[in-house]
N, C-alpha and C positions, 0 to 999 in steps of 0.2 A: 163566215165566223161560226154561223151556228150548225155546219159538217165537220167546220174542226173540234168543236165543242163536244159534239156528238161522238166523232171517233174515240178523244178521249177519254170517253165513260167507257165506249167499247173496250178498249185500251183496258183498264183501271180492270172492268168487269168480268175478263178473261185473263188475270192474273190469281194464279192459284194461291189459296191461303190466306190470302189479304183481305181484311172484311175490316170495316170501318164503322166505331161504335155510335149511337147518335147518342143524342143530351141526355137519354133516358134508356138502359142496354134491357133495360126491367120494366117496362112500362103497366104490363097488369098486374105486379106484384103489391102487395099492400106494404113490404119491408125488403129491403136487399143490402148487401155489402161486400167487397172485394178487398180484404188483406193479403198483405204479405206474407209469410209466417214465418220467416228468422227475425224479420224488425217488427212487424205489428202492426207496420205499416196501411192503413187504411187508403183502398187507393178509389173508392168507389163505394158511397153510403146512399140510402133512401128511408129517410125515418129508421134510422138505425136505431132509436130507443123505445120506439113505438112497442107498449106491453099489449102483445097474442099468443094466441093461443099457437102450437109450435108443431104439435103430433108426434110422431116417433121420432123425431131429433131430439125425443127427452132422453131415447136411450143412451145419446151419446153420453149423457154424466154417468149413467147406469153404467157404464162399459168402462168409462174410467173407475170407480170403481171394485169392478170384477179383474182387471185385469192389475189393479194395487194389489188387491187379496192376492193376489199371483203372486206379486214379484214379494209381498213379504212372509210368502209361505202357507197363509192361511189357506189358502186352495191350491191345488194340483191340475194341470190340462187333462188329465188321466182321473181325475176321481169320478164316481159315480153318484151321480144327484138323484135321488126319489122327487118325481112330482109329486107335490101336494093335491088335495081335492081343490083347491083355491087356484091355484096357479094353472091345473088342466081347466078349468070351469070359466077361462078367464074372460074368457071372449074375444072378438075383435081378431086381428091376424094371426096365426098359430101353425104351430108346426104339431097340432094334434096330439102332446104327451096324454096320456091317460091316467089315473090316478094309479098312484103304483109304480109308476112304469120310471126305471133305470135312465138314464144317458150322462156321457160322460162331458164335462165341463167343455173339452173343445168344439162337440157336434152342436151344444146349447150356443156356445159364441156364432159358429154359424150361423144360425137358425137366427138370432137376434139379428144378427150382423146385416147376413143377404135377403131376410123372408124376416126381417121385420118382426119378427115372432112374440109377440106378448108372453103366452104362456113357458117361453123358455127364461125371458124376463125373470117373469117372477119367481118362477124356482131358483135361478140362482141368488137374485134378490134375498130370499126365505132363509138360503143356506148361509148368505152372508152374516146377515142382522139377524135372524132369528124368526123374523114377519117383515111382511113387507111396510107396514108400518114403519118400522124401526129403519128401516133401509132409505125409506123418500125423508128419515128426519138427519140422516146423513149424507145422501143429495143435496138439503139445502145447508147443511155443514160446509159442506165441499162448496157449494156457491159463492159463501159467503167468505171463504179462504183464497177463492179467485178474487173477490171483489165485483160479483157480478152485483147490479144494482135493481135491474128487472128481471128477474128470475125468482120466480116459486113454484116449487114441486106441490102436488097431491098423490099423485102415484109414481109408477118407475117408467109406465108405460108412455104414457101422454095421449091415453083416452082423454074426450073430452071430462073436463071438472072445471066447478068455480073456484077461481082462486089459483086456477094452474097454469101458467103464463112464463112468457120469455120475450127476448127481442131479437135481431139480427143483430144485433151488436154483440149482448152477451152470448148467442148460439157460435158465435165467431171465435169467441173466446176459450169457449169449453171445447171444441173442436181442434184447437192449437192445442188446448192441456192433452185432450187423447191423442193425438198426433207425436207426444212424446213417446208415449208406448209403441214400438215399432210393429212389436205382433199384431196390432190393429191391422195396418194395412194387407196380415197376408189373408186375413177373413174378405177385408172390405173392395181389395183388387180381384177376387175370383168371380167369376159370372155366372159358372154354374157348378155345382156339388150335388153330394147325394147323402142323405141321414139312412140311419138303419139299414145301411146294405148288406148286411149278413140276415139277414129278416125275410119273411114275406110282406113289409109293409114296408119293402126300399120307397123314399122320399125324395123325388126332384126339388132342388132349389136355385130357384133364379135371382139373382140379383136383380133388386126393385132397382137399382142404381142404374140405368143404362148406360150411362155416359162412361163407366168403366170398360166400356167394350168399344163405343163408337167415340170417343173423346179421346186425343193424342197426350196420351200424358196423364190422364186421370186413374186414381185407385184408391175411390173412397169419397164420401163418409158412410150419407145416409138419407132416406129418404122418407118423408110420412105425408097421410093423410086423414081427416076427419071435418066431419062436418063442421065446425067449429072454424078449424084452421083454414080449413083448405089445403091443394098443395104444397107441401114446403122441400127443402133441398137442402143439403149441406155437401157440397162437393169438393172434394179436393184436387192439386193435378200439379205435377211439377215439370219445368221443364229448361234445361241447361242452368242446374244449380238452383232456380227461380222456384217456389211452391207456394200456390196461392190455397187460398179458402175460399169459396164462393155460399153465401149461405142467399137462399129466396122462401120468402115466406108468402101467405095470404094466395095464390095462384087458384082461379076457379079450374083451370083443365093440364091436366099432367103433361101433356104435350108440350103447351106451351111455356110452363113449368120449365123443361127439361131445355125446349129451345132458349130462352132469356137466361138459365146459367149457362148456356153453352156461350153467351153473346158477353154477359157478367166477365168471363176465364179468357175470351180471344180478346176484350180490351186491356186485361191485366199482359195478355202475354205479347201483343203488338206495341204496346207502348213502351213498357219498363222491364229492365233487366238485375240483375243481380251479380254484384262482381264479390267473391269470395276474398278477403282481405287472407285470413288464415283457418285452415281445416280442425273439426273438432280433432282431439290427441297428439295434435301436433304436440312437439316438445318446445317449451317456450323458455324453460330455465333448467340448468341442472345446479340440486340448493348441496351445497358440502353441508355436512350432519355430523355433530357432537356427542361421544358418548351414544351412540344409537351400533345397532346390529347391522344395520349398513352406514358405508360412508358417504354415500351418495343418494338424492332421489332427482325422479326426473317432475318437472312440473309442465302440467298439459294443461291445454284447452278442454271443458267440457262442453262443448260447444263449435257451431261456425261461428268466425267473424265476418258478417255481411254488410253492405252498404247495398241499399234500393237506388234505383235512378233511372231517368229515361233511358231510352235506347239511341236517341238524338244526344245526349250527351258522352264527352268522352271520359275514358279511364281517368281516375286519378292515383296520387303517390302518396300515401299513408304514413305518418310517424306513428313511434308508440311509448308508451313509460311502463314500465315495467314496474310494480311492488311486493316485495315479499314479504308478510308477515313474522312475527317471532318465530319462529318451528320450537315448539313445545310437543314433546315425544310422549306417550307412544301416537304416531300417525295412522290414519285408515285409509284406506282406498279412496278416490273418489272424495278427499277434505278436501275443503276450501281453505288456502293456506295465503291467498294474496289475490290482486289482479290486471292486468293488462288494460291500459287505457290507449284507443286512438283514436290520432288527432288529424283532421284535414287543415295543413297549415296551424294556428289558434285554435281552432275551432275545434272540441271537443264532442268525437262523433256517440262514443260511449266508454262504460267500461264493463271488464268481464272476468270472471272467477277462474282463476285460477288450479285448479288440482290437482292432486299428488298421484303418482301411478298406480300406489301399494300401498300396502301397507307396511311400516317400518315401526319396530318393537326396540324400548330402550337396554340397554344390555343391564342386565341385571346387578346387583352388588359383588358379588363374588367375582363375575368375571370382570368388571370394572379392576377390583382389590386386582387379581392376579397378575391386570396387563400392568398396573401400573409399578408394585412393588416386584412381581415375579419376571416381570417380560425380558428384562434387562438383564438379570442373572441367568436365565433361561437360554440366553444367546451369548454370552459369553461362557456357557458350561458347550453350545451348540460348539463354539466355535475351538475348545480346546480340546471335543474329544474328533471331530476332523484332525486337529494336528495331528493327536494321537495317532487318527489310523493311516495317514500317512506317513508317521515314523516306522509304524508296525510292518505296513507293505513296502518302505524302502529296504527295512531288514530281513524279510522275505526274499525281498527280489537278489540281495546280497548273497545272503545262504545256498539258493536254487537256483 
């Protein structure tokens, strides 16, 4: 019994891929957690509200938002930021700005991004709010919009300070809100860049993140450390539809840091699956429109619909209810106009927003008046002076 027992490890233990998590994937971590990221799904906690110190996973708010300012214009990838004496003098990891010194908003995401960079931090920080002051009091703005309940900013960076704290819980969270900005991932998946290459002072940069390079499926988040925190992690990684979050906090050695997320992401990905019920944009309704400049809009999904589940468990078959709201005109892109509920069997899995392709503008008074008193004259004058020209060219063709 105990060579067969034996073979069987062997067996087990020269099968590729397969690693099997224990009661504990994090055991020197002071805080850990494994989400899902389309459901929210928590698949793996350890003192997930435990309030510490976090390190430069504080940039991840900072980067949500830098990259808002983006999408609502206030910043360009292309503009040029002046470092401050405050933001070069800043200390801690740096990508070296000097006072004075020019770079343009995409090389600063970099630099934050892969190299961790304090001082690129805060110059965009400065450029946003105006101080960085002003910036860590819109940090904990933005926290308290997610609902995070352990979380408080003192700076953008996440030097050590009293008073400046998080959890795995809420770093999981903030992580899923950047996760919506997709530009994120194409800083957070590169391993190596270079700043100032038109320069004599070209800058190599390696991603602190290793696991974007040795981790199947990983691209992103981020990484920090201080004395305070210790080690911490925020990893991302997707794989056949499936994206989890892996956040580790409190780790005295980077190493092992880097191994326990890696053990954190192989238990989310050997157990549970993700089966796609319907794709974001999908067309879920087409709404007929009154008095509008089109007669038709198409109604999408903003969004996947996902269901989490073992991988031991099998597919299932999905109902769904459809609601449309009143459509009150003029429409915008991207409105929420209704939404899609499914259901396994009774059982009510969620529901989800509904939105409009386009935008759709109501036809004005004039042209309203003309279809309705003009239209009809308009086609029976259409359709007399056809008679006409076929009278005209039957007496043509008479003549000739």
């Amino acid at each position: 019994m105990k060579k067969v027992v034996a073979f069987i490890l062997i067996l087990v233990l020269l099968i590729p891929g397969v690693t099997f998590a224990e009661d504990d994937p994090t055991p020197n971590a002071g805080s850990s957690i494994l989400m899902e990221v389309s459901t929210k799904t928590i698949l793996y906690e350890k003192n997930k509200d435990s309030q510490v110190a976090v390190a430069s996973l504080t940039k991840m708010m900072a980067q949500i938002l830098i990259l808002e300012a983006i999408e609502s214009g206030n910043l360009t990838w292309d503009e040029q930021v002046k470092a401050s004496s405050n933001a070069a003098g800043y200390g801690g990891t740096q990508i070296y700005l000097q006072p004075g010194e020019t770079m343009s908003v995409r090389d600063l995401m970099k630099g934050i991004t892969m190299a961790s960079a304090n001082d690129a931090t805060v110059v965009l920080a400065e450029r946003i709010a105006g101080s960085e002051e002003a910036f860590v009091k819109m940090m904990n703005e933005k926290a308290q919009k997610l609902g995070l309940k352990n979380t408080n900013f003192m700076n953008p960076t996440g030097l050590d300070e009293d008073n400046h704290y998080s959890s795995a819980y809420d770093m999981a969270l903030i992580a899923i809100e950047l996760l919506k900005h997709d530009e994120i991932l194409e800083f957070s998946s590169v391993y190596e860049d270079y700043l100032r290459t038109d320069t004599p002072n070209k800058f190599w940069l390696v991603n602190t993140n290793k696991l974007v390079r040795f981790y199947d499926g990983a691209d992103g988040l981020k990484t920090g450390f201080t004395d305070n925190a210790g080690y911490t992690m925020a990893v991302t990684a997707k794989r056949n539809d499936m994206r989890l979050i892996a956040i580790v906090l409190g780790e005295a050695v980077s190493k092992v840091r880097n191994q326990e997320t890696t053990s954190l992401l192989d238990y989310g990905f050997n157990l549970y699956k993700v089966q796609v019920i319907k794709k974001q944009g999908d067309v879920i309704k087409t709404v007929d429109l009154n008095k509008a400049t089109k007669n038709k809009v198409d109604v999408v999904l903003d969004r996947d619909i996902t269901v989490l589940s073992k991988k031991s468990d099998t597919e299932k078959s999905y109902t769904e209810k459809i609601t449309i709201d009143e459509v009150k005109l003029p429409l915008k892109k991207n409105q929420v106009i209704g939404n899609i509920a499914i259901y396994d069997g009774t059982n009510k899995i969620g529901s989800y927003p509904l939105i409009v392709k386009e935008d759709v503008k109501k036809k004005n008074i004039f042209k309203l008046f003309f279809e309705r008193y003009c239209g009809r004259k308009l086609s029976i004058l259409d359709n007399i002076s056809k008679i006409l020209r076929r009278i005209i060219l039957g007496i043509f063709c008479l003549l000739f």
